[in-house]
C-alpha positions in Angstrom: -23.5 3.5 21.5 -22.5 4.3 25.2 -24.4 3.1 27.8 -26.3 5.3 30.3 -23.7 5.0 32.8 -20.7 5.7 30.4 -22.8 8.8 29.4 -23.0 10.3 32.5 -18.8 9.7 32.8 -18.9 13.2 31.2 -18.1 16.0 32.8 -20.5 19.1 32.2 -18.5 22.3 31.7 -21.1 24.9 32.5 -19.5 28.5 31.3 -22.1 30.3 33.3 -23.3 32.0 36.7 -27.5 30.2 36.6 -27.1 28.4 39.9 -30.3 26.9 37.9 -28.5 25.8 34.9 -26.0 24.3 37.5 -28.9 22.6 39.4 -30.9 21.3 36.6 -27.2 20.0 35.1 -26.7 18.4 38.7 -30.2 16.7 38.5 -30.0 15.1 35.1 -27.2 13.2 36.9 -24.0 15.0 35.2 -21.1 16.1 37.3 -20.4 19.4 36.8 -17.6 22.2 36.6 -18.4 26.1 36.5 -16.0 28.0 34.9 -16.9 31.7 34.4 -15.8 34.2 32.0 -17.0 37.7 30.9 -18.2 38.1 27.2 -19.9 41.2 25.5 -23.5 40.5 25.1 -24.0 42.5 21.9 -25.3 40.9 18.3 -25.3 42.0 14.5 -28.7 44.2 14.8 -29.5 42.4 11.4 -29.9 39.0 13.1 -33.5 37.9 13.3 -34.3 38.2 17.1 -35.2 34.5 17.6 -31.5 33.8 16.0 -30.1 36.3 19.1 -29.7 33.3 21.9 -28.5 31.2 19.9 -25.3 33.4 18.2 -24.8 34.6 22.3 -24.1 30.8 23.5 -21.6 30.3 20.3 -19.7 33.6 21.0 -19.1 32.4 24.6 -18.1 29.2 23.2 -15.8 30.5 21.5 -14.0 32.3 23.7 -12.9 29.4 25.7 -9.9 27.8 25.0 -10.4 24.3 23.5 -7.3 22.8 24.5 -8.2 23.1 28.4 -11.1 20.3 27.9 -10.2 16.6 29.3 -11.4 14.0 26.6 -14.4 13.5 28.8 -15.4 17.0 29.2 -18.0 18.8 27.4 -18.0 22.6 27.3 -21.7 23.8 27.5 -22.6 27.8 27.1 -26.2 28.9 27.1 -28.2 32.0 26.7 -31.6 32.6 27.9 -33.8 35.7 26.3 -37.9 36.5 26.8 -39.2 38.4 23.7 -42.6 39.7 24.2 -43.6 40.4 20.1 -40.6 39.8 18.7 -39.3 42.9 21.5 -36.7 41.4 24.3 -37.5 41.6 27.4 -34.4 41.9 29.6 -33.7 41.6 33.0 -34.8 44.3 35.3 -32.4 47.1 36.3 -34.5 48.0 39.2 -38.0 47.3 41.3 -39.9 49.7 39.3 -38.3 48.7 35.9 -39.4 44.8 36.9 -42.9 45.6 38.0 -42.9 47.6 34.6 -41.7 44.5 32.6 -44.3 42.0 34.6 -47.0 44.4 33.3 -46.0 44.0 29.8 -46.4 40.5 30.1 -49.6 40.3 31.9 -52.2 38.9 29.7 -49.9 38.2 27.3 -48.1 35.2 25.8 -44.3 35.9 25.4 -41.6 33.6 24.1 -38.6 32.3 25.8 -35.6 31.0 23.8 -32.8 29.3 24.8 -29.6 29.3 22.8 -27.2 26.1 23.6 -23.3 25.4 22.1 -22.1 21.9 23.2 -18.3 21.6 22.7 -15.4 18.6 22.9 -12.6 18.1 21.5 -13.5 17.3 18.2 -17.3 18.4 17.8 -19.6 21.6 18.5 -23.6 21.6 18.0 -25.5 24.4 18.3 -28.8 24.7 18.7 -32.0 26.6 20.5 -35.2 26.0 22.0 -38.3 27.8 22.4 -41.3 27.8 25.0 -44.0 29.9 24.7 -45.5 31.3 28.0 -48.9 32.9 29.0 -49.6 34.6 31.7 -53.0 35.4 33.5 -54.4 39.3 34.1 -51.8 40.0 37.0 -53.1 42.0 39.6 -51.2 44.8 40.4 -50.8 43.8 43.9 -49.6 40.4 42.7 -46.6 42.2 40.8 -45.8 44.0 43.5 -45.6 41.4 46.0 -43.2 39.1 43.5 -40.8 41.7 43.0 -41.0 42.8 47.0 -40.8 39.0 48.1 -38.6 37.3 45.2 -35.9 37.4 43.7 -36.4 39.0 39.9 -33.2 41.2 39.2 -31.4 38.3 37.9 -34.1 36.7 35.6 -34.8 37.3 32.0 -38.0 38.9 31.7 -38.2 39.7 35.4 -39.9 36.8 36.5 -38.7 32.9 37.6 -41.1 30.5 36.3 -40.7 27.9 39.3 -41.3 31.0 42.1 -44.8 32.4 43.4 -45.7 34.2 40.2 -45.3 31.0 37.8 -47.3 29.2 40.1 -50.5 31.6 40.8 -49.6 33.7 37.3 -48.9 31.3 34.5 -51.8 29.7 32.8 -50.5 27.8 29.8 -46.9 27.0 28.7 -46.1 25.2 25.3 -42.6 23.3 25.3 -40.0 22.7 27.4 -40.9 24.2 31.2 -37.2 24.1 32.4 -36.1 25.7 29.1 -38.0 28.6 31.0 -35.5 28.3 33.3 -32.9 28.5 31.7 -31.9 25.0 30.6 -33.9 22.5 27.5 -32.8 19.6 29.5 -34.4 17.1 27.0 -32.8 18.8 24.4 -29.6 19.0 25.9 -29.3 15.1 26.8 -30.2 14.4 23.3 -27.6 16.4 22.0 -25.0 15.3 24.3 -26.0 11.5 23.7 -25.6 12.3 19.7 -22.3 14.6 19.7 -20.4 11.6 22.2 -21.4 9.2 20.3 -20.8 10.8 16.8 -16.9 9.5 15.1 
């Protein structure tokens, strides 16, 4: 069993763009790489939807080639989606499609799932995570200043949890808060402590 220090020896390989994921990586105490590639975002439409995240983070796992990763490196691709009954809800395309999409989930509990690959040189673990959010009745004047003041266009389901609206708009979340973010850090620490130290 590694130590805590000899853990955090590892090098993170983030395949993605989330200066949160990279953040949140940074934070746990990891040192950390971005690499960035573009992968087609598209799924069997037979795969149950809570599945979707999940198949997303191994497809851009697999893309990368394995023989690029340093014996101390771990490749780590993630994929954050909101479904609001079992619907997705993506990220906005414009102002009026994100006030549109904070209105579907005002007064309503949605779900966010995180799919996560972990990869070395001789182990992968898949896995994801999900935290169910609920919002209060937003006013519409409370939409409308988020998407005037923030920054929504990037953000699954239009909205970031740790901005104004999570903090005046959310009144219950169940599971992992930074998995809203984009990142099950719990999760993630567990899995990377069990795949290092798996033979």
């Amino acid at each position: 069993m590694l130590s805590l220090n000899e853990l955090l020896e590892y090098r993170i390989i983030l395949a993605s763009k989330s200066p949160r994921r990279l953040s949140l990586l940074k934070q746990m105490g990891f040192k950390v790489e971005v690499v960035r590639f573009d992968v087609e975002e598209d799924h069997p439409l037979n795969i149950e939807y809570s599945s979707i995240p999940e198949y997303l983070a191994e497809k851009k796992a697999k893309v990368f080639d394995i023989n690029k990763l340093e014996d101390k490196d771990i490749l780590l691709t993630a994929d954050t989606m909101v479904f609001l009954n079992t619907q997705t809800v993506d990220k906005p395309k414009d102002k009026e499609d994100a006030i549109s999409l904070l209105k579907k989930l005002s007064n309503q509990t949605h779900q966010v799932i995180t799919g996560c690959s972990l990869k070395t040189k001789s182990h992968t673990k898949s896995f994801s995570v999900k935290t169910e959010v609920s919002f209060k009745q937003l006013t519409n004047e409370e939409i409308i200043y988020y998407v005037e003041n923030y920054k929504p266009y990037d953000k699954a389901g239009s909205y970031g949890i740790q901005e104004w609206i999570g903090l005046i708009g959310v009144e219950k979340i169940q599971g992992c808060y930074y998995n809203v973010m984009g990142l099950p850090t719990q999760e993630i620490f567990n899995q990377i402590n069990h795949i290092i130290n798996t033979k």
